[in-house]
N, C-alpha and C positions, 0 to 999 in steps of 0.2 A: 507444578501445574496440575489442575484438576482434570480428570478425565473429561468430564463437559465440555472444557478449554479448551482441552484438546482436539476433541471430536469437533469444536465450531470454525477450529484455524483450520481442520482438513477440509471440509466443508466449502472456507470460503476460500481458501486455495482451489480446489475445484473449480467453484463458480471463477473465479479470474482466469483461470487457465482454458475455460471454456468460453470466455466471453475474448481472450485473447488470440483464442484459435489457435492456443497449444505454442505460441511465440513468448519469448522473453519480451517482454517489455520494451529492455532496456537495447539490445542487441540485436536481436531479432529473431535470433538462433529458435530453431523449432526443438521442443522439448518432450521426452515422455515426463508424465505430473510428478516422480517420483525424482526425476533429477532437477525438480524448481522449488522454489521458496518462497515465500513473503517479504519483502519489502515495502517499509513505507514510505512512503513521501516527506512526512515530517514524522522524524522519530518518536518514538513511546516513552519518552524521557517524564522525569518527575514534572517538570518545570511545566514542557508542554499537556500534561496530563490536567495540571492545576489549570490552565489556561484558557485550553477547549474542552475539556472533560473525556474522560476513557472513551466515549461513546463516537464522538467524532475522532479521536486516533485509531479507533477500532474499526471504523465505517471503510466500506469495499473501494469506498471512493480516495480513499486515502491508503488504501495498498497497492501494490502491483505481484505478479507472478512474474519470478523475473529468475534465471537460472544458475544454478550452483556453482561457482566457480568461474563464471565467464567473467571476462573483461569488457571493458570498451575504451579505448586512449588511455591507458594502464589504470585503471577502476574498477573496480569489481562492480559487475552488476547492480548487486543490492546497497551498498554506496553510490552510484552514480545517478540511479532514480530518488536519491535524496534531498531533498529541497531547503537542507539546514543551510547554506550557503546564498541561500535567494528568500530572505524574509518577505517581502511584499509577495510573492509568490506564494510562499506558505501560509503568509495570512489569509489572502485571498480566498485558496483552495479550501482551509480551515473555517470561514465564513461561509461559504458554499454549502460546508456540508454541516455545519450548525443549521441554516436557513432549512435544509432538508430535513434535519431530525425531528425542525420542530412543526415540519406540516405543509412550509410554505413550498411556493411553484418556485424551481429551480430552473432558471434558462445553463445553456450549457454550448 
């Protein structure tokens, strides 16, 4: 990973984590930044990459700050805010934020 890369995942770990108000995501558990993570909603796999493009799997709207090690109904955190399991969902959300890269007004 390139330093850039690096600096842009802490970055927008931040902004989630500030937009969250410091909560998981998924549990709800309050975090300091350093014990959370990224997750996404629909994974950064090759497949989904070819499909939406890096730019919408990378989009804020398609991560969550969701915390290291936590569970929820025996699921780690950053698996359970996964949407591989719920296609029309991830399509959806993946449309959403395609219509937003490209300019258009996104209802929400």
């Amino acid at each position: 990973m390139t330093e850039r890369r690096r600096l842009y995942l802490i970055e927008q770990l931040l902004r989630l984590y500030e937009a969250q108000e410091g909560r998981c995501w998924t549990c709800g558990r309050i975090c300091k930044p350093d014990g959370m993570e990224l997750a996404h909603r629909v994974a950064a796999t090759k497949a989904n990459i070819a499909i939406y493009g890096r730019a919408a799997i990378d989009d804020d709207d398609n991560k969550r700050a969701v915390c290291r090690g936590g569970m929820r109904a025996g699921v780690s955190c950053n698996d359970a805010c996964n949407l591989g399991g719920k296609p029309e969902s991830a399509r959806k959300l993946m449309e959403r934020i395609q219509r937003k890269l490209k300019g258009a007004v996104v209802e929400v």
